[in-house]
N, C-alpha and C positions, 0 to 999 in steps of 0.2 A: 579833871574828871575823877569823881569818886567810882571807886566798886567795891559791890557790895562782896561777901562770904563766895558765892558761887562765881564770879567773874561778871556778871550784869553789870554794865554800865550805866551812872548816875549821873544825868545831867542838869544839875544845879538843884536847890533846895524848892525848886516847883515841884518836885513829888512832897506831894500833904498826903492828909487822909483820902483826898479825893482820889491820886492819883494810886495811892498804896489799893484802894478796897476795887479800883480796876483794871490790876495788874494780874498777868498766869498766874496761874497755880506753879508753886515753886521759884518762884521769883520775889525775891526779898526784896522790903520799902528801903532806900538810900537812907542810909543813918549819919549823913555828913552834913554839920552843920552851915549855915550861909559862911561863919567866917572861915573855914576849912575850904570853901569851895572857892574864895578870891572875890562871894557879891557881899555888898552891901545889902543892910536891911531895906533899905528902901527901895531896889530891886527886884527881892523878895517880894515885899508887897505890891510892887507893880507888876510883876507875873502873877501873884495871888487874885488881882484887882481884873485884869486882862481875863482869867480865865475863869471869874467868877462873872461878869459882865456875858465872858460868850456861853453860856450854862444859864445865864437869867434872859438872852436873845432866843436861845432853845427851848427855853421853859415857855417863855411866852410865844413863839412858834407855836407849839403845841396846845398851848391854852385858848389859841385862837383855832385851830382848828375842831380842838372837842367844842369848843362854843359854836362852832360853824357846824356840826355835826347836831348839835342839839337843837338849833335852831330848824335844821333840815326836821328834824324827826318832828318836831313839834308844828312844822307845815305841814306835813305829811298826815300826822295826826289828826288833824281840824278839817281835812281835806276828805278822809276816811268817815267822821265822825258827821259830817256833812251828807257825805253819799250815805249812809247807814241813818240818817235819819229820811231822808228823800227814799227807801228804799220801806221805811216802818210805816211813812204816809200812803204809798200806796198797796203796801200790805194790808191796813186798815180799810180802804176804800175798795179793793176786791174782796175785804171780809164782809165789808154793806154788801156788795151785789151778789153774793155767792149765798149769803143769807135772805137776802130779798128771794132767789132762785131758789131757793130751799122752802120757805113757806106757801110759794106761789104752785109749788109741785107737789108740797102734801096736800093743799084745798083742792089742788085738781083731782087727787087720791082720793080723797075722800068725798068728792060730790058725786053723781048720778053716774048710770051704767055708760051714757053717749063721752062722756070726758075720761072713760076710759079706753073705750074703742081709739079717742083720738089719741091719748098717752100713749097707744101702742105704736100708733101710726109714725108717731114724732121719735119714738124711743129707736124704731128700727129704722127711720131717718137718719138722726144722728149716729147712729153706729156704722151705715152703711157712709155716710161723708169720715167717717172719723179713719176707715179701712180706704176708701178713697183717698184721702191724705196721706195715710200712711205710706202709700205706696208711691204715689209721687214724689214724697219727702226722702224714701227709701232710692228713687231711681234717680233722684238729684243730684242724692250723695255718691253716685257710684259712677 
């Protein structure tokens, strides 16, 4: 076992860069080489190989889940995009009848005195149903 300046123990030449730029702060990368350490190179490279293998199983871990993330969000998306069109068709088709209501009440405005007498009739109708609602809606709630 190597150590480094401060007393940190160094075990074998698996600290690289990867392991050096994941180390404390104040803690110095092993500067012993594989032959100083008693491995062969090709042990070296089989911890190198070994920890780069379990770093490309993590990677793709994770690259499977942002994929599984973006697929969510793009159902989601189509899903939304779906309701907000079903939601612009019948905004359009209360705009027919709200418009159709709208021209059918200025010609009633505008013809003879008896189609106002009854305008009135219908107007203090619905207002009087609309306070009648209110209050039941009011008493439901509570």
């Amino acid at each position: 076992m190597a150590q480094t300046p401060r007393g940190h123990r160094c075990e074998g030449a698996a600290v690289t860069a990867f392991v050096a730029s994941r180390r404390p702060v104040g803690q110095q990368a092993c500067s012993a080489s594989p032959a100083t350490l008693g491995q062969s190179p090709s042990a070296v490279e089989d911890v190198l190989d070994v920890e780069n293998k379990r770093m490309a199983d993590s990677l793709a871990n994770k690259v499977t889940r942002l994929k599984s993330l973006a697929l969510d969000i793009d159902k989601d998306a189509d899903e939304q995009n779906r309701y907000l069109d079903g939601m612009d068709s019948d905004f359009m088709s209360v705009t027919g009848l709200l418009t159709g209501s709208v021209k059918r009440f200025s010609t009633m405005t505008r013809s003879g005195r008896d189609n106002r007498k009854l305008l009135c009739y219908v107007s203090a109708g619905l207002i009087v149903v609309f306070f009648i609602l209110y209050y039941l809606v009011s008493k439901a709630g509570t």
